[in-house]
DOVEX-862621 format. One record per residue (C-alpha): z, y, x. Coordinates in steps of 0.5 Angstrom, whole numbers, padded with zeros to 4 digits, always signed. Each point is the difference from the previous one (the first is absolute). Example, Ala and Ser with C-alpha at 12.3 -4.5 7.8 and 13.67 -1.06 7.14 Angstrom:
<gudrens>
+0016-0009+0025 -0002+0007+0002 
</gudrens>
This chain:
<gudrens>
+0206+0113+0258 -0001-0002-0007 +0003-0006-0003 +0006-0003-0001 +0002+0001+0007 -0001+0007+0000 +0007+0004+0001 +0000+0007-0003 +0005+0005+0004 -0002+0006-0004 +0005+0006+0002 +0001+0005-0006 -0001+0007+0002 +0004+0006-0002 -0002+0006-0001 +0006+0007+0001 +0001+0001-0008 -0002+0008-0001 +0003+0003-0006 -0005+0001-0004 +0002+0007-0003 +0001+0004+0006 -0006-0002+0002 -0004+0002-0007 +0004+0007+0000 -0002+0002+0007 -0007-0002-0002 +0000+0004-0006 +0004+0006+0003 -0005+0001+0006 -0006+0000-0005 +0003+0005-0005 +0002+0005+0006 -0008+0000+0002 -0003+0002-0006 +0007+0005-0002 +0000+0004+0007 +0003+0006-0001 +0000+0007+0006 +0004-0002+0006 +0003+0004+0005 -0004+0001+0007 +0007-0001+0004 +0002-0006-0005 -0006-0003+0003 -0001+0000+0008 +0008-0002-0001 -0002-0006-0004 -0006+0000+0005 +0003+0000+0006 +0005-0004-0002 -0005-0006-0001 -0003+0000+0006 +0007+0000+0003 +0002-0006-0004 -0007-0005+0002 +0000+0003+0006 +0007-0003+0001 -0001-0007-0004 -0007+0000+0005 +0005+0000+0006 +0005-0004-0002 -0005-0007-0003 -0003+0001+0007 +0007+0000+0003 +0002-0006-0005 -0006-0003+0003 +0001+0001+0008 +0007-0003-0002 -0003-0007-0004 -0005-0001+0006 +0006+0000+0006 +0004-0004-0004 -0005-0004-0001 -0003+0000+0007 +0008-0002+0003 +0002-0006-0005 -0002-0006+0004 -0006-0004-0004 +0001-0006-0002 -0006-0005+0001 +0000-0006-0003 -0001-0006+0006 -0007-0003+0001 +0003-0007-0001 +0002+0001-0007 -0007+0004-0003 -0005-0004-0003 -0007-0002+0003 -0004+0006-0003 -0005-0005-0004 -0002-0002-0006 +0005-0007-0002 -0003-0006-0001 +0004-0002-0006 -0005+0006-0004 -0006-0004+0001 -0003-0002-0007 +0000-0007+0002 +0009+0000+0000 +0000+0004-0007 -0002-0001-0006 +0001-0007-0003 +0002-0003+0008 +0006+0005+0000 +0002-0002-0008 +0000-0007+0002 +0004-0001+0006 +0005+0005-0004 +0005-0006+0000 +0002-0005+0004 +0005-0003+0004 +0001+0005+0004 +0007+0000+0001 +0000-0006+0006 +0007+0001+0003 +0002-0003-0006 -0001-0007-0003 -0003+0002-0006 -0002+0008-0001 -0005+0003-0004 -0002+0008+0001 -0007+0005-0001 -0004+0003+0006 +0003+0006-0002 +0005+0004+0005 +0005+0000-0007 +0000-0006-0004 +0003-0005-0005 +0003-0005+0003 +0001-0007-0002 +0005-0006+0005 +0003-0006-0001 +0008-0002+0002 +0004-0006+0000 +0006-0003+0001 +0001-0006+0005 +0004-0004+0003 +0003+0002+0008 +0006-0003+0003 +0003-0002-0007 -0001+0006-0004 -0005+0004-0003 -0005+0005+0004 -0005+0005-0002 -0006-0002+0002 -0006+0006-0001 -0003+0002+0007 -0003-0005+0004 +0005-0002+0007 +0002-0006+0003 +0007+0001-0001 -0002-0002-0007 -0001-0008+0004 -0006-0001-0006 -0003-0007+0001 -0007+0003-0001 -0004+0006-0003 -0007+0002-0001 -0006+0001-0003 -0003-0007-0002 -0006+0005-0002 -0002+0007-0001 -0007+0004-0001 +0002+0007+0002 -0001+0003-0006 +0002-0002-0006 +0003-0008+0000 +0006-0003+0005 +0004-0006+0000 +0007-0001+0003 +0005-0006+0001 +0007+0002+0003 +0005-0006+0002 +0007+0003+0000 +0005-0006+0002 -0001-0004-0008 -0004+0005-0003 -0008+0000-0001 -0002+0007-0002 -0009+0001+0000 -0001+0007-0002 -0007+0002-0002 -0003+0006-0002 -0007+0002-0003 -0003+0007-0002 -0004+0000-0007 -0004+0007-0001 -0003+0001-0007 -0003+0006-0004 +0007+0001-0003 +0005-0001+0006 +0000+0008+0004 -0002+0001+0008 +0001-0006+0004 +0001-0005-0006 +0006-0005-0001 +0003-0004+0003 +0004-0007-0001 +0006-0003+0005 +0002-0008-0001 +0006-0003+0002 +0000-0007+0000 +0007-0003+0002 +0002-0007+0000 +0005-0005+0005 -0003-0001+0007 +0004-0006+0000 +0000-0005-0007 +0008-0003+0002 +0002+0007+0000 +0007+0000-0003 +0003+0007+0002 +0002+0004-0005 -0002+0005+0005 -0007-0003+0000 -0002-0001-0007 +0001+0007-0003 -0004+0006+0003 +0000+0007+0000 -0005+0005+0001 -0002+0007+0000 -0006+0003-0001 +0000+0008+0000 -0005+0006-0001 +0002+0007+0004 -0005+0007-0001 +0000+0003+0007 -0002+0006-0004 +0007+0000-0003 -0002+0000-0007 +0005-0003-0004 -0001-0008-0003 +0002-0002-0007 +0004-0006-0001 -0003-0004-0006 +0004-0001-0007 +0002-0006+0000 -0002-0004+0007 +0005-0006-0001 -0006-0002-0006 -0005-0002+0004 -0003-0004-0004 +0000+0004-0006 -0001+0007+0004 -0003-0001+0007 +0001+0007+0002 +0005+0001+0006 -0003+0008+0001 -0004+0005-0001 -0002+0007+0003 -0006+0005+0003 -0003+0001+0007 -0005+0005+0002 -0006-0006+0002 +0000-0004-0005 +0004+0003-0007 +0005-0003-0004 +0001-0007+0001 +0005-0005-0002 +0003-0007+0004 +0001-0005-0005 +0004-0008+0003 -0004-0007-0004 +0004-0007+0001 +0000-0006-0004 +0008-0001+0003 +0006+0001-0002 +0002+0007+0005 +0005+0004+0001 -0002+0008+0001 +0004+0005+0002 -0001+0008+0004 +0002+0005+0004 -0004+0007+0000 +0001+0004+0006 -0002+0008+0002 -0002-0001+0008 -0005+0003+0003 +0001-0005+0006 -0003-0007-0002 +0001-0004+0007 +0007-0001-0001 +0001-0002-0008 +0002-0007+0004 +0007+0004+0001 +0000+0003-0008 -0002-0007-0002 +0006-0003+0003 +0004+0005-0001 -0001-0001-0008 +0001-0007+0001 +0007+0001+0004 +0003+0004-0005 -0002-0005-0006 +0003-0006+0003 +0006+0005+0003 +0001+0002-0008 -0002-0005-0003 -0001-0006+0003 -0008-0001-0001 -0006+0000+0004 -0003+0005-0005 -0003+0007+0001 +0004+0004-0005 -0007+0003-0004 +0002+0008+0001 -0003+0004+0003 +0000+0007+0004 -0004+0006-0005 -0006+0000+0000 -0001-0006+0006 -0006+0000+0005 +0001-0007+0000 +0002-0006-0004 +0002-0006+0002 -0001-0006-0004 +0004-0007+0001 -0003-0006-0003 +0005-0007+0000 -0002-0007-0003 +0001-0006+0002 -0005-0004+0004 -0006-0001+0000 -0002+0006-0004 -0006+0005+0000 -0001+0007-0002 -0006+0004+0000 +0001+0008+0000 -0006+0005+0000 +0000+0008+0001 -0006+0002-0007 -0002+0007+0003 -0004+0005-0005 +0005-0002-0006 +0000+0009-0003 -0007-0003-0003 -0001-0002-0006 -0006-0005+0001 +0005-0003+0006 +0002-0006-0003 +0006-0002+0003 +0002-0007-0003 -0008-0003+0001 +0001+0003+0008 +0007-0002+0001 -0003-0008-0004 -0005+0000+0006 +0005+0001+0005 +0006-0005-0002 +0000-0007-0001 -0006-0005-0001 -0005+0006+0001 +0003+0002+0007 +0000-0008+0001 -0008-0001-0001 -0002+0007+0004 +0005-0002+0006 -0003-0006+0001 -0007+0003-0001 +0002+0004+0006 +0002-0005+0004 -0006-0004-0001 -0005+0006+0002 +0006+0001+0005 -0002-0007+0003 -0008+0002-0001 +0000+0005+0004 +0004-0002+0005 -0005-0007+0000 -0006+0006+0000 +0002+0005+0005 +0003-0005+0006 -0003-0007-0002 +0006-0005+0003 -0002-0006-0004 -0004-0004+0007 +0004+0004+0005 +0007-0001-0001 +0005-0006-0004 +0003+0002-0007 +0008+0002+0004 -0004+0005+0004 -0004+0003-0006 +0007+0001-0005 +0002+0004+0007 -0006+0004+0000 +0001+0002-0006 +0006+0002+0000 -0001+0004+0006 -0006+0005-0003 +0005-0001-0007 +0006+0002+0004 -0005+0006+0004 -0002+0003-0006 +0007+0000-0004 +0003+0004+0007 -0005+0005-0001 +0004+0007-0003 +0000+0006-0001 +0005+0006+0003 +0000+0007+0000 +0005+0006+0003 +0000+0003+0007 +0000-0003+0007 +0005+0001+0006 -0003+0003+0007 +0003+0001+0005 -0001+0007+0005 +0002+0001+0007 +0007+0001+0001 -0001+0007+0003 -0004+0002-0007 +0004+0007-0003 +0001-0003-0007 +0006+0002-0005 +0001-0008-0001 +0005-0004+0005 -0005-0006+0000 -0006+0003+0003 -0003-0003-0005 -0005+0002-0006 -0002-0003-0006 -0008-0001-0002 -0003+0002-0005 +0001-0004-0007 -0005-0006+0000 -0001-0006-0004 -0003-0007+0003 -0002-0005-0002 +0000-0006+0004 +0002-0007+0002 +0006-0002+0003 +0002-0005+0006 +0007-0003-0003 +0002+0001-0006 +0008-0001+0001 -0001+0003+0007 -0005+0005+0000 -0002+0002-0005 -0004+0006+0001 -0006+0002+0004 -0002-0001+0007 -0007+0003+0002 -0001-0005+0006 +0001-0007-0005 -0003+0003-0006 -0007+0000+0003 +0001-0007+0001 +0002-0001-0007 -0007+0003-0002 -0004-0005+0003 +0002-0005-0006 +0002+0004-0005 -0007+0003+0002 -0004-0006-0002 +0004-0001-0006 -0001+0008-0004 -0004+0005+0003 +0003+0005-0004 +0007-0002+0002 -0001+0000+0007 -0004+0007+0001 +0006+0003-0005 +0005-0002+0005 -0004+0003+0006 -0001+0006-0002 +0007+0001-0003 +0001-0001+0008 -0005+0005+0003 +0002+0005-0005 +0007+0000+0003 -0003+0003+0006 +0002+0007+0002 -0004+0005+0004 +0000-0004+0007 -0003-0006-0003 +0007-0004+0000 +0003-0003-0004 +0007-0003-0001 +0001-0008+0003 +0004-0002-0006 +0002+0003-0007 +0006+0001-0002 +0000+0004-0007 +0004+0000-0006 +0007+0000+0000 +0000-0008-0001 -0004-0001+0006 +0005+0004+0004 +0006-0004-0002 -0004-0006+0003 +0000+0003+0007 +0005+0002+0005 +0001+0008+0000 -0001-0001+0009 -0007-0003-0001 -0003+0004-0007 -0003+0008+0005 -0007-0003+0002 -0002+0003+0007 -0007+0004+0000 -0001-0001+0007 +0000-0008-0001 -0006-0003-0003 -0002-0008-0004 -0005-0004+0001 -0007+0003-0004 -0001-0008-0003 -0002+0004-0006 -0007+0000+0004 +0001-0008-0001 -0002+0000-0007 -0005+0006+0001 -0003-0004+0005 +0000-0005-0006 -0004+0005-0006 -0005+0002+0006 -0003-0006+0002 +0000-0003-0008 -0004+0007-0001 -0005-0001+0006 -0001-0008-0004 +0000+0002-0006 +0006-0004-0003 +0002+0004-0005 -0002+0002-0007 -0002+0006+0000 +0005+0004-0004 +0004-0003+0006 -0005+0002+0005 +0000+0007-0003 +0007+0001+0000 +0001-0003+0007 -0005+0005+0002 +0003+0007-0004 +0007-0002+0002 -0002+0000+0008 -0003+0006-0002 +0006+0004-0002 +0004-0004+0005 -0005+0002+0007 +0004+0006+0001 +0007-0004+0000 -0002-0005+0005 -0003+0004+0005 +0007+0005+0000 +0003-0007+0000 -0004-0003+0006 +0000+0008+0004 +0008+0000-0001 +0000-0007+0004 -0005+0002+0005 +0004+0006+0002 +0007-0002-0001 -0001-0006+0003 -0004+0000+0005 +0002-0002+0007 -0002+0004+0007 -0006-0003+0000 -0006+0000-0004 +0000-0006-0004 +0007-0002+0001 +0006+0000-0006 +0007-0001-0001 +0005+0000-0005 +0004+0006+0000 +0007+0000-0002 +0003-0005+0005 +0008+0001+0003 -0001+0002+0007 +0008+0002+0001 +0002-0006-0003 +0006-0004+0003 +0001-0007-0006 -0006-0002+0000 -0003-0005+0004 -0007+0001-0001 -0002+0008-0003 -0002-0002-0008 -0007+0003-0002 +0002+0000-0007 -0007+0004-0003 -0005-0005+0003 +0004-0004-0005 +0001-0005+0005 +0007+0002+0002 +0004-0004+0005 -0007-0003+0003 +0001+0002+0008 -0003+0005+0002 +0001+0004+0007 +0006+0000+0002 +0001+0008+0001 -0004+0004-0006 -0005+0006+0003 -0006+0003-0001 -0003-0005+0005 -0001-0006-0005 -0006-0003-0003 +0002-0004-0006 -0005-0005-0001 +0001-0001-0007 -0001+0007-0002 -0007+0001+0003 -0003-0006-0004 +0003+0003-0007 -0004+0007+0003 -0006-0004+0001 +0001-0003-0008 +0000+0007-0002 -0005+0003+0003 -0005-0006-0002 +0002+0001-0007 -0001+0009+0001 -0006-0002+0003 -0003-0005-0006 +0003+0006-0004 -0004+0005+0003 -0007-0004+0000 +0002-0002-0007 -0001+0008-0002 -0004+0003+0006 -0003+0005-0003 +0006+0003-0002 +0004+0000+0006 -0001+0001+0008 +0006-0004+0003 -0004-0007+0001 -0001+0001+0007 +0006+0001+0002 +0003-0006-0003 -0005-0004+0003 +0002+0003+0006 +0007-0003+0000 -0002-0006-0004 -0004+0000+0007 +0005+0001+0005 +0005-0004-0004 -0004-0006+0001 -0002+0000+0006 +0002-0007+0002 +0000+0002+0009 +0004+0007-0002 +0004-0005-0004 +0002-0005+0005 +0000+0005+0006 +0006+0003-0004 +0004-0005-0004 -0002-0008+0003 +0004-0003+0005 -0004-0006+0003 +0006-0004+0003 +0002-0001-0007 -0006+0000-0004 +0003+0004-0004 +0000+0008-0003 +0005+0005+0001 +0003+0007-0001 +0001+0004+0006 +0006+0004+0001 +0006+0002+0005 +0003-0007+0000 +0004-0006+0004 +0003-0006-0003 +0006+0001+0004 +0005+0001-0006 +0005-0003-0003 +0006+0002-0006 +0007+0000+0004 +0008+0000-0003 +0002+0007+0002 +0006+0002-0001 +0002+0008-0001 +0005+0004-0002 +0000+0005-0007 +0006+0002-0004 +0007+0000+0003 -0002-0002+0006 -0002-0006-0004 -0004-0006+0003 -0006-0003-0004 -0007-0005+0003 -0007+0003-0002 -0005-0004+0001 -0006+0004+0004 -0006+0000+0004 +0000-0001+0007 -0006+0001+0005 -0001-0004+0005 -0005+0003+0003 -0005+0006+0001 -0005+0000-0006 -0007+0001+0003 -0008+0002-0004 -0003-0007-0001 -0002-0004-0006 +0006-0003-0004 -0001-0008+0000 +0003-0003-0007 -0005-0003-0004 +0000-0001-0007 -0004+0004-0006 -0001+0005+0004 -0003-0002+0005 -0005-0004-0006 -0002+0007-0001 -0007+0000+0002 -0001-0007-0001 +0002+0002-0008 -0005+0006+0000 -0006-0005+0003 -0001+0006+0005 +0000-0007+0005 -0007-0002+0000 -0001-0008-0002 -0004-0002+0006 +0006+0003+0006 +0005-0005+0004 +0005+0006-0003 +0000-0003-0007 +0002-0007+0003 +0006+0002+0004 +0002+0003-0008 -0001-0006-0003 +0005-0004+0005 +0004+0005-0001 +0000-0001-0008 +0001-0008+0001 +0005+0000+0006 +0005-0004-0004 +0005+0003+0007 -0003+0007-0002 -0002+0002-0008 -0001-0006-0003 +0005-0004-0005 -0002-0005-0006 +0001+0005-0005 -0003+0007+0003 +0000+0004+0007 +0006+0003+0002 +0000+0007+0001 +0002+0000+0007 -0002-0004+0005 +0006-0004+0002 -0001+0000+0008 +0002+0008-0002 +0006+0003+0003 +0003+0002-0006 -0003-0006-0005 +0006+0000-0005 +0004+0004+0002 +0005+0005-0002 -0003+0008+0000 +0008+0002-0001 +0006-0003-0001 -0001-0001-0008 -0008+0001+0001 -0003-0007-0001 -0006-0002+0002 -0005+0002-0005 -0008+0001+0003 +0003-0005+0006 -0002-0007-0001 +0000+0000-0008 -0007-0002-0004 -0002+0005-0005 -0006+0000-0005 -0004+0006+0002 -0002-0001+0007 -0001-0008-0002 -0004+0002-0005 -0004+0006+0005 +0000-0005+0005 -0003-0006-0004 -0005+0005-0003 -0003+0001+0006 +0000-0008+0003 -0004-0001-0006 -0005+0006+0002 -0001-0003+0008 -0001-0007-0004 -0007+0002-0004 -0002+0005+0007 -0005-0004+0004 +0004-0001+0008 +0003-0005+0003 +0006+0001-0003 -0002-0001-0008 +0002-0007+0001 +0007+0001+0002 +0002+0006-0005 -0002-0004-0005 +0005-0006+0002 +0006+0005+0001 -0002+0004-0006 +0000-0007-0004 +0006-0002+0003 +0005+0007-0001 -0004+0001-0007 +0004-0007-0001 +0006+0002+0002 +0001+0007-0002 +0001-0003-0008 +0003-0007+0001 +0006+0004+0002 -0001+0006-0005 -0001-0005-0005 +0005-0004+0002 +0005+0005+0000 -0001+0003-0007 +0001-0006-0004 +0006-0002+0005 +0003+0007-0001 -0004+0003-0006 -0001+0007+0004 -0006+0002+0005 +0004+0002+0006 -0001+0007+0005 -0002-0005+0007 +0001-0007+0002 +0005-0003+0005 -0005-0002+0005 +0004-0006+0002 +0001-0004-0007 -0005+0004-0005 +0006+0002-0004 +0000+0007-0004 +0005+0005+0003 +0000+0008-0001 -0001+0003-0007 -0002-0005-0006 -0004+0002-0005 -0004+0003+0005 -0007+0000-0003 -0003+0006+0003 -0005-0002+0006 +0003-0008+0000 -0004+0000-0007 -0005-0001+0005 +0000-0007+0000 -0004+0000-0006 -0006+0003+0003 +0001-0005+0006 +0000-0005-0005 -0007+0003-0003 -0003+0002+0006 +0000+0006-0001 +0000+0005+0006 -0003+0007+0002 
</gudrens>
């Protein structure tokens, strides 16, 4: 590896100092007795003989006793193996292709890849600089620190209006009285060093004109930079003379040289700093704070006290005016040169020229989001603004993290650790997010839906973020469900739910987006360079796929052929009314009422007929370098089997498809009292069986039960696919004014709880990625000849309509995109700021489907 992001770890080695006299006399007292040999006494001799002979005959005895002595001890101390769940898949990385280094690699360098954040800025690189924003806002009377985005901060809105992924982002914050717009552009030039510079506006100004609080006419942020490499940060001369000396600091990092972070406004400000030795960056909240504190305790200011630790790792600068105001801060990088020219760079990067390049961003924002999605006749200008803001939020989430997942190991394993857990191997993904303030990290089943947008929108990007998946996948083909890494991630996530379970698996939806690139390569609807590199990526990744897939076909796999069922089901639960299927993605979604080995989980069979199709389209597509087409095409055959399908899963009294398992409906939840403690009574809410469970299908309808007909295995011309068209418009079973309910309500467990503090999440609820699966494939039957054609197109048209009135709706109302839709009001309700897979919406509003 070369380059800015190689990482030299040379070992110095040491060799045993020799004194160098001795050695010389030795030598030269050996060579002065051979040529000077004098008469020696034939006794004197055999005795030196003999004794020579006893003393290689001894050191002969004891190297091979010495040596007996190693091997038994060697042989006796237990050998300690690294498990096969933490080694790395044996296979060269996706992310060594020619087509991510280079150029690509330079210019994805930095980004807002810090999504937990409200503004952060980082490098692709697993030890960075780091760029943030603060500010003070206005909670319950008094000040508080906003910085990671949460609910608890109660922002009116916030959210990227429009971001391109690479180089350009806008963003409007509402925070009570207070409009914050940050912005954010890239720039690289001759002069600048790897990656470029980059440039961050902050736009504040009064939300509301007749604001007259003197809480809301003065605002105080705080932006900082930390070095994750430690090395130490120089504050400028004279940060207070902004408009003189723009300076704020200065320092070196291993990528990209010397580099200075210069502070332009036109407005009258108050700067202030606090520098900080830390290597931990996820809790300078708390340091900020405290800073704050002690000055108002000592001092009666809301200031920092401009001091810092020695040599600090981390400075945090506070910016105070009046509002509105403006600010414009820049990181120069590559300053040691002398051809560097500062000044002109930092000139490009504040005030008028950052105002002309911004709005010259945005127009080619604009253009491209017209050119790659063609909205203007499809939708009205409110759902436009959205769609927008649905790709601008989807590509302002994408982040990158690097350090060690959690797995967890059977509890009988012989581990040193106390948690039978281990940690895997150091790892870096890049990749998008589902919720910036709720989950802010990697989920392996949302991101193949993300990819079905961000695809259309950047090629490279998409296939980088794949292959930074496939390249987490360890000697067994699987991979971890979500990714916690780095110590700012796992502040986010309860210590209880971070070890991962290597028996349990995800949906594969990275096969949605490779069913994608397969078909635009077998149209041709890529440019060549796309082409070629679409082709070389699935290449390299063949290997990876088909350890994934095998790892599914054989850990997964029912007791008869062609069959499948989540693994990792609770079968001695005694709190839930309904075992979850946590890794089908589906969670509480009824399933049997008694896990077992019995099962046949519909849902699971259909995601294994879309991977073995794309390994099959894979291996046709380089036939002559592999051998594995026929026996894809041999399940792809056995999976799509339409009388096999409905011998095994199809209900006819319901119409409907289900999962089999050991089941009854006769459960409920019930009071009980027990006894804990000191003979102490307490109620418990538990599960009550009614009933002895039997083998039969599971009959709850819901997107489940839409498996097949979203894997179009119906065919257009059977009396099947009608009985799922009613099932979808029954207003009495999925069907509401503003999308299809998860679960049908004539189910047993419609909206209701799983546990006494689980509420209903996949039971009722209208989520966008099923809406989204579901109307792709109504689209599909409406342009198949059968005597169906007529009546998809209707409901197509009709739940198209619906599914982004209501999302539209619900962002301009509320200002955010939400995680599902309350079924009976269309009202948003889970997370917000959920832009993952609800972005879908816009590829609703394009047409735009698999």
């Amino acid at each position: 590896m070369s380059g800015p992001g190689k990482r030299s770890n040379s070992r110095s080695r040491v060799k045993p100092s020799k004194h160098l006299n001795d050695e010389e006399n030795d030598d030269v007292s050996l060579r002065r007795r051979i040529p000077n040999r004098r008469p020696r006494n034939d006794s004197s001799i055999r005795i030196f003989n003999v004794d020579l002979k006893i003393a290689l005959g001894l050191s002969v005895v004891a190297f091979f006793f010495v040596l007996f002595l190693i091997y038994n001890l060697i042989d006796h101390v237990p050998q300690v193996q690294i498990p096969r769940v933490v080694t790395p898949f044996p296979a060269p990385k996706l992310m060594d292709l020619p087509q991510f280094q280079g150029g690509h690699k330079e210019s994805l360098y930095w980004g807002t890849f810090r999504p937990h954040a409200y503004l952060g800025i980082r490098a692709r690189t697993p030890r960075s600089l780091i760029g943030g924003l603060m500010w003070l806002g206005v909670q319950d009377g008094g000040y508080s620190l906003r910085h990671f985005c949460q609910d608890s901060d109660g922002l009116s809105k916030y959210g990227w209006t429009d971001h391109d992924g690479r180089n350009y982002g806008h963003q409007m914050i509402v925070d009570q009285e207070m409009e914050l717009a940050t912005s954010f552009l890239k720039s690289k030039g001759e002069d600048s060093g790897y990656g470029g510079d980059w440039a961050v506006r902050l736009d504040v100004r009064n939300h509301k004109s007749n604001a007259n609080d003197e809480l809301s006419r003065s605002a105080h942020l705080f932006f900082y930079l930390a070095d994750e490499d430690g090395n130490a940060l120089t504050v400028g001369e004279d940060i207070l003379g902004t408009s003189e000396n723009s300076l704020l600091a200065s320092g070196s990092h291993m990528d990209i040289g010397n580099w200075q972070l210069h502070l332009k406004s036109e407005d009258d400000l108050e700067v202030h700093y606090s520098g900080f030795k830390t290597p931990h960056i996820h809790n300078l909240s708390d340091l900020v704070q405290e800073n704050l504190g002690l000055q108002i305790r000592k001092f009666n200011r809301l200031q920092l006290p401009d001091s810092s630790d020695d040599y600090p790792s981390i400075l945090v600068f506070q910016i105070s005016a009046k509002i509105p105001f403006k600010v414009d801060i820049t990181l120069i990088s590559g300053t040691g040169l002398e051809s560097s020219r500062v000044e002109k760079r930092i000139s490009s990067l504040t005030g008028t020229s950052l105002t002309s390049q911004l709005k010259e961003k945005q127009r080619e924002f604009d253009s491209k989001f017209e050119k790659t999605f063609n909205l203007d006749n499809k939708v009205d200008s409110e759902s436009i603004i959205a769609g927008k803001a649905a790709i601008g939020n989807l590509l302002g989430g994408i982040g990158y993290f690097f350090g060690q997942s959690k797995i967890a190991l059977p509890k009988d394993l012989n581990l040193a650790s106390q948690d039978n857990s281990i940690l895997y191997w150091p790892a870096e993904l890049y990749t998008a997010v589902p919720s910036r303030p709720f989950f802010p990290r990697g989920f392996l089943w949302d991101e193949g839906f993300h990819q079905l947008l961000i695809r259309r929108w950047d090629t490279r990007i998409s296939l980088d973020i794949v292959g930074h998946w496939l390249d987490l996948m360890n000697i067994d083909g699987w991979i971890p469900r979500e990714q916690i890494l780095g110590a700012e991630a796992l502040s986010k996530v309860p210590k209880e739910f971070v070890a991962q379970l290597p028996s349990n698996g995800n949906p594969p939806t990275l096969f949605l987006v490779l069913r994608e690139l397969l078909h635009g390569l077998k149209k041709n609807k890529f440019t060549a360079a796309e082409g070629n590199n679409i082709s070389s990526f699935l290449k390299q990744a063949y290997v990876r796929l088909e350890a994934w897939f095998q790892w599914f076909n054989t850990t997964q796999s029912g007791k008869e052929i062609g069959t499948y069922y989540w693994h990792g089901r609770d079968q001695t639960t005694t709190q839930q009314l309904n075992p979850q299927t946590l890794s089908s993605g589906f969670d509480d979604y009824p399933r049997a009422s008694h896990p077992s080995e019995d099962e046949r989980h519909i849902d699971l069979r259909c995601w294994m007929l879309l991977a073995a199709d794309c390994m099959h389209s894979i291996s046709e597509l380089f036939e002559e370098e592999t051998n594995f087409g026929k026996e894809y095409d041999t399940t792809v055959k056995l999976l799509s089997d339409f009388e096999i399908l409905n011998q095994m899963h199809y209900d006819n009294a319901y119409g409907a498809y289900f999962d089999f398992g050991n089941h009854t409906e006769k459960i409920r939840l019930r009071w009980k009292e027990t006894i804990v403690g000191h003979n102490y009574p307490t109620r418990e809410l538990l599960r009550e069986v009614l009933e002895t469970p039997k083998l039969k299908l599971v009959p709850h309808i819901g997107y489940v039960s839409l498996f097949p007909f979203m894997g179009r295995i119906i065919p257009a011309d059977s009396w099947i696919l009608e009985k799922q068209l009613d099932l979808i418009s029954n207003r009495s079973i999925l069907w509401t004014d503003f999308g299809l309910r998860s679960l049908a309500k004539t189910s047993s467990i419609y909206m209701k709880h799983n546990t006494e503090h689980d509420a209903p999440y996949w039971r009722g609820p209208i989520w966008m990625n099923m809406n989204y699966m579901i109307l792709s494939s109504l689209y599909h039957y409406s342009r198949e000849d059968g005597p169906y054609k007529d009546k998809a197109k209707t409901i197509y048209g009709d739940l198209r309509g619906n599914l982004i009135r209501n999302v539209v709706r619900n962002y301009h109302k509320t200002g955010f995109f939400w995680e599902q839709y309350d079924q009976r009001n269309g009202k948003g309700k889970g997370a917000r700021v959920f832009t993952g897979w609800t972005s879908l919406v816009l590829l609703i509003m394009a047409e735009a489907y698999p």
